[in-house]
N, C-alpha and C positions, 0 to 999 in steps of 0.2 A: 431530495435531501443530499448535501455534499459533508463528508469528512474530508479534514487536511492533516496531513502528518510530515512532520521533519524528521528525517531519519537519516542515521548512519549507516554508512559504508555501500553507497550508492556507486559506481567507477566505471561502469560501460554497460553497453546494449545487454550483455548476458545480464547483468543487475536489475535491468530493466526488464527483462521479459521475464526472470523468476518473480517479481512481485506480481506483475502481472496476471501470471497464471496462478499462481498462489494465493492472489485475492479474490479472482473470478470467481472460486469454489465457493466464496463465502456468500453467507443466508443475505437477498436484498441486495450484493452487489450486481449493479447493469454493465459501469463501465469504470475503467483504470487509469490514470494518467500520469506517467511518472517522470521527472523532470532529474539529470544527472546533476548537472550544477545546480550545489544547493539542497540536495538530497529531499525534493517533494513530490508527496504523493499524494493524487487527489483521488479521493474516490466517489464517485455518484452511485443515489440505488434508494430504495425503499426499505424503511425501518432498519436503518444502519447501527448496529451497536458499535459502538466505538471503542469500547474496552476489548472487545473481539478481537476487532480488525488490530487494534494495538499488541493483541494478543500474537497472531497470527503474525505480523510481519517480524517480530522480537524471533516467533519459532522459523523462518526464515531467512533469519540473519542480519534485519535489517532493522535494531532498535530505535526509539524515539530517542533523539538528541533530549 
């Protein structure tokens, strides 16, 4: 199962490895992918709640466009 989210205020490598680590924790995530230009975040993983995950990046700073 894949979620996708456009998110704000994505702007270098440190942006990128705090989502990263920030979403590993979560219930079902495997893997992370985060793309600067463009502010995208994929996430792969098993029984993905997506309101969560939505949840969880907003408390890390990076809400959904």
């Amino acid at each position: 199962m894949q979620e996708e989210f456009s998110v704000q205020n994505v702007k270098c490598g440190g942006c990128v490895a705090n989502i990263e680590n920030g979403l590993k924790t979560a219930n079902g995530v495997t893997s992370v992918n985060v793309t600067i230009d463009g502010g995208l975040v994929e996430v792969e993983g098993e029984d993905l709640n997506r309101a969560d995950l939505s949840a969880k990046l907003t408390e890390l700073g990076y809400p959904e466009k």
